[in-house]
Backbone bond lengths (Angstrom), bond angles and torsions (degrees), N, CA, C in turn:
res aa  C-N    CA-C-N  psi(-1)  N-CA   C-N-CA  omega(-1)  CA-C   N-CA-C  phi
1 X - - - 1.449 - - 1.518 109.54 -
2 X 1.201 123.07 150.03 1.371 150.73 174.68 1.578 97.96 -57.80
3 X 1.651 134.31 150.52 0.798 172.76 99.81 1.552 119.59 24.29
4 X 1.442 91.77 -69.34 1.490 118.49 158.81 1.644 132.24 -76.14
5 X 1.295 100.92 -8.76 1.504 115.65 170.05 1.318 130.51 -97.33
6 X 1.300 91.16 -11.32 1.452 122.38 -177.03 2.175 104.92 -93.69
7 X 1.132 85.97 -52.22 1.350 98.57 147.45 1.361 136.15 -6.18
8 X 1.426 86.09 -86.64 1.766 121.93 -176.54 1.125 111.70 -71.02
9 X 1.510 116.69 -34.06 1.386 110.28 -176.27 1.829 127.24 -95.67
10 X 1.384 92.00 -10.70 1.891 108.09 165.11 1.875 102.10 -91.23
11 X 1.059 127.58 -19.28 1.209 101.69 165.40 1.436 130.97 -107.05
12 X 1.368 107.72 -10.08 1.780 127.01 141.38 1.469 87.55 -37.94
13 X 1.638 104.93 -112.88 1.160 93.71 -162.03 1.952 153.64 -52.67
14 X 0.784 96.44 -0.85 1.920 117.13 162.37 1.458 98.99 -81.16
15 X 1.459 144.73 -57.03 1.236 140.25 161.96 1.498 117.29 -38.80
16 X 1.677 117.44 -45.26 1.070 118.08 -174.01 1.777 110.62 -79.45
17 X 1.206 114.76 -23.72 1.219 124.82 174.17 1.746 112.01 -66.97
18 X 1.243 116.60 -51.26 1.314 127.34 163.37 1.096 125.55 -30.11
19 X 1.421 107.14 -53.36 1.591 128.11 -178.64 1.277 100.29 -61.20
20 X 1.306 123.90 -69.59 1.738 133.34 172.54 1.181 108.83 -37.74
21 X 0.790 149.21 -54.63 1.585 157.33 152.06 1.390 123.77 -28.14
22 X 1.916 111.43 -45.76 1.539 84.86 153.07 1.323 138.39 -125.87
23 X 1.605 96.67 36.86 1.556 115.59 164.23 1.226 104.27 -70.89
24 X 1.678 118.79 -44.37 1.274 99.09 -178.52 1.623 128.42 -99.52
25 X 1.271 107.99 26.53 1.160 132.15 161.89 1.445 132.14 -43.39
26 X 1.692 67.23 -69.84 1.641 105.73 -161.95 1.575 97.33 -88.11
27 X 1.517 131.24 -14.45 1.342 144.90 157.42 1.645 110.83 -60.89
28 X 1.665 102.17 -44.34 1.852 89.81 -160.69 1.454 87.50 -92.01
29 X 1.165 137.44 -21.21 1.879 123.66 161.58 1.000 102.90 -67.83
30 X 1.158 164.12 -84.02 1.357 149.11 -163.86 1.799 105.85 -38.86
31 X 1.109 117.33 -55.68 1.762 101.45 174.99 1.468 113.38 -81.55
32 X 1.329 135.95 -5.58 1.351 122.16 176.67 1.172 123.92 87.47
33 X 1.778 101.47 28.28 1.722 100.21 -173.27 1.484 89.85 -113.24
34 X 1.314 101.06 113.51 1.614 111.27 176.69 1.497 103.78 -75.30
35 X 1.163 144.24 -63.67 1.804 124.15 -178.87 1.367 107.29 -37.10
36 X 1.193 128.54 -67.93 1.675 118.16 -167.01 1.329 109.51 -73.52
37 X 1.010 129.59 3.54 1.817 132.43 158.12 1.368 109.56 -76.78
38 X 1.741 129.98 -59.84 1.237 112.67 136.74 1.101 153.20 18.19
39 X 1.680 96.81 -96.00 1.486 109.00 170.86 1.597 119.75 -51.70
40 X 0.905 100.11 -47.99 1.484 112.80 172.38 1.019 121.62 -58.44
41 X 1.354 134.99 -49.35 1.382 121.56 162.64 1.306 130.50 -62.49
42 X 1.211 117.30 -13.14 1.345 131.06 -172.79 1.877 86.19 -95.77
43 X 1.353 135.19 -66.28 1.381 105.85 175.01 1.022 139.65 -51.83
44 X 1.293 133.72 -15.58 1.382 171.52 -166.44 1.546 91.65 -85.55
45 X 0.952 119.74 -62.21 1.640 128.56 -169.82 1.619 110.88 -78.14
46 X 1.102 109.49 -21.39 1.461 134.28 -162.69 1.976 98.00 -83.05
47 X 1.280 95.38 -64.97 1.365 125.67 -175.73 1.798 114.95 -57.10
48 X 1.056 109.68 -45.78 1.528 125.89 174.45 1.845 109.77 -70.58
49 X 1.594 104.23 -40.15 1.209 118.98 174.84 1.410 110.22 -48.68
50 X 1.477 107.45 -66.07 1.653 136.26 179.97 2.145 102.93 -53.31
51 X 0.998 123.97 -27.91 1.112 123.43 154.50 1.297 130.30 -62.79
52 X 1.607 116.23 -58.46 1.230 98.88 169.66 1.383 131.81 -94.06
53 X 1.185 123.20 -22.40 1.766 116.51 151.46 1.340 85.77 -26.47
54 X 1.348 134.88 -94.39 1.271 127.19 -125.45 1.476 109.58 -56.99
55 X 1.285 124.78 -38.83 1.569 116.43 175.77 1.143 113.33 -94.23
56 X 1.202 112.84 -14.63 2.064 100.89 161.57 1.967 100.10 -62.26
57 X 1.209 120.68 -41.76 1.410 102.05 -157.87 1.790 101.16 -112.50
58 X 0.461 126.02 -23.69 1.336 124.80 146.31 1.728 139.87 -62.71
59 X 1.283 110.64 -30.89 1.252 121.68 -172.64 1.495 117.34 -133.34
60 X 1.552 124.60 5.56 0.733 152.41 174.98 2.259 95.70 -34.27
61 X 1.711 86.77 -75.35 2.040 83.68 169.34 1.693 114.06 -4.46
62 X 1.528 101.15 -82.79 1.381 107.17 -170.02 1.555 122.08 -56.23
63 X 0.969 120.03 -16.20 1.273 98.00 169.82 1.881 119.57 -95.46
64 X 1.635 114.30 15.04 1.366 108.78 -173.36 1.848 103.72 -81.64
């Protein structure tokens, strides 16, 4: 695989993970389960993190 496909598909998925993260967020506050609200924010936080490391240090070039 391409470079750039490789790309697309780690920040698809870290985006897509994100998303999951605060569906169930916004799921375990609405029922009142404080551990999986937690967790979730912490993947959520985790996940967004893992996005931009990756194009700060990787892709850093393109934006000079």
């Amino acid at each position: 695989m391409s470079r750039r496909a490789l790309d697309i598909i780690f920040i698809s998925a870290a985006l897509f993970g994100a998303l999951g993260s605060a569906y169930y967020y916004v799921a375990a506050v609405l029922n009142k389960d404080r551990p999986l609200s937690r967790a979730a924010a912490v993947a959520f936080l985790g996940f967004c993190t893992a996005v931009v490391v990756y194009l700060w240090v990787f892709h850093l070039w393109v934006f000079r």
